[in-house]
N, C-alpha and C positions, 0 to 999 in steps of 0.2 A: 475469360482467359483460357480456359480450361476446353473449351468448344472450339478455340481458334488453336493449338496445339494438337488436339481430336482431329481436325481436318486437316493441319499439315501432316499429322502423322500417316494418313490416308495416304498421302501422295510422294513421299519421302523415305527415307529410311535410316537417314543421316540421325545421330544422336542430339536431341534436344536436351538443354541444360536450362533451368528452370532457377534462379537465384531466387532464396527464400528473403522473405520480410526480413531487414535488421528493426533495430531498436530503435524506436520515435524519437524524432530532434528533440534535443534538450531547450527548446523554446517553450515556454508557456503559453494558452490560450488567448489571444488576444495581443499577441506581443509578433507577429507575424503574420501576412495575408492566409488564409487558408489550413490556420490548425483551430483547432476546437478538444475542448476537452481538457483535461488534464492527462501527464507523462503517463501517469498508471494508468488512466484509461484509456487511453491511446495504445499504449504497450499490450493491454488485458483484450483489448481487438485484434490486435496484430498478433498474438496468439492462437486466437481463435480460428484467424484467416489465414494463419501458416498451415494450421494440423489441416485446415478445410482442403490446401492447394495441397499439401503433402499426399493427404490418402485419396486424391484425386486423379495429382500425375501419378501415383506409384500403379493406378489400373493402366496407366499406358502404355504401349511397349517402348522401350531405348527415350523414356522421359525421366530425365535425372532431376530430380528436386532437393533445391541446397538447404537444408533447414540451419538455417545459421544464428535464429533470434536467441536462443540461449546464452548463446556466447557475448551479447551484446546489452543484456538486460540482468537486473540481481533477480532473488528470489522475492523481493517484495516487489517489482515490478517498475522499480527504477532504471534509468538509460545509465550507462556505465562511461562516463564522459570522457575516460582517457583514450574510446575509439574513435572520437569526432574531433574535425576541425574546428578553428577558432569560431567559426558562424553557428557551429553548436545543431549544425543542420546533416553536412556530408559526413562520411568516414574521410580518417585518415590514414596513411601509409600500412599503420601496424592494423587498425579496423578491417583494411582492404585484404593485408594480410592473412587473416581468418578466411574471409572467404576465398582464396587464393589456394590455401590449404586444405580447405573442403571439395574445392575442386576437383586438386589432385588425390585425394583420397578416396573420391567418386569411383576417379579414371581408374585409378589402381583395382581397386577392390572389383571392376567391372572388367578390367581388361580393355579398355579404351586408351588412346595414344594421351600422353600429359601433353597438353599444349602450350603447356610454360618450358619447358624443356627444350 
């Protein structure tokens, strides 16, 4: 991911926004195609692969990276389910929210235009 952003940045100059990891579906292992693991272990990876993507885009130039799992996960490493839809998989409104507001706080704090606005 990090290599394919590397080479658009080469060629571009437009600002890259990078959405960070939210918080693993609230599904259990074995209870849908393609998860494995248990919440907290699943969430305690996705920790690890946020800070990875974080201090990776941040050597890039105008690569904005949203680190948003916090907001989505407790301190023991459970998913916090009042950001997810019924399916227990997407965000919803208010979940989207958060990131929506990281967005804008990017743009601010950068001096880039808000494009919610």
């Amino acid at each position: 991911i990090i290599d394919y952003f590397r080479i658009v940045r080469e060629k571009y100059t437009f600002p890259i926004f990078l959405n960070g990891i939210i918080g693993t579906g609230l599904k259990e292992a074995g209870t849908h195609p393609g998860i494995f693991g248990t919440i907290v272990e699943r969430n305690l990876a996705s920790l690890y692969f946020d800070n990875y993507m974080r201090t990776e885009a941040h050597k890039l130039q105008s690569v904005y990276y949203m680190s948003v799992i916090n907001e989505f996960i407790t301190t023991k490493l459970e998913t916090k389910p009042q950001y997810y839809c019924k399916d227990d998989i997407h965000l919803n409104l208010t979940g989207f929210q958060i990131i929506k507001n990281k967005f804008m706080e990017i743009c601010q704090e950068n001096n880039l235009p808000n494009y919610f606005e």
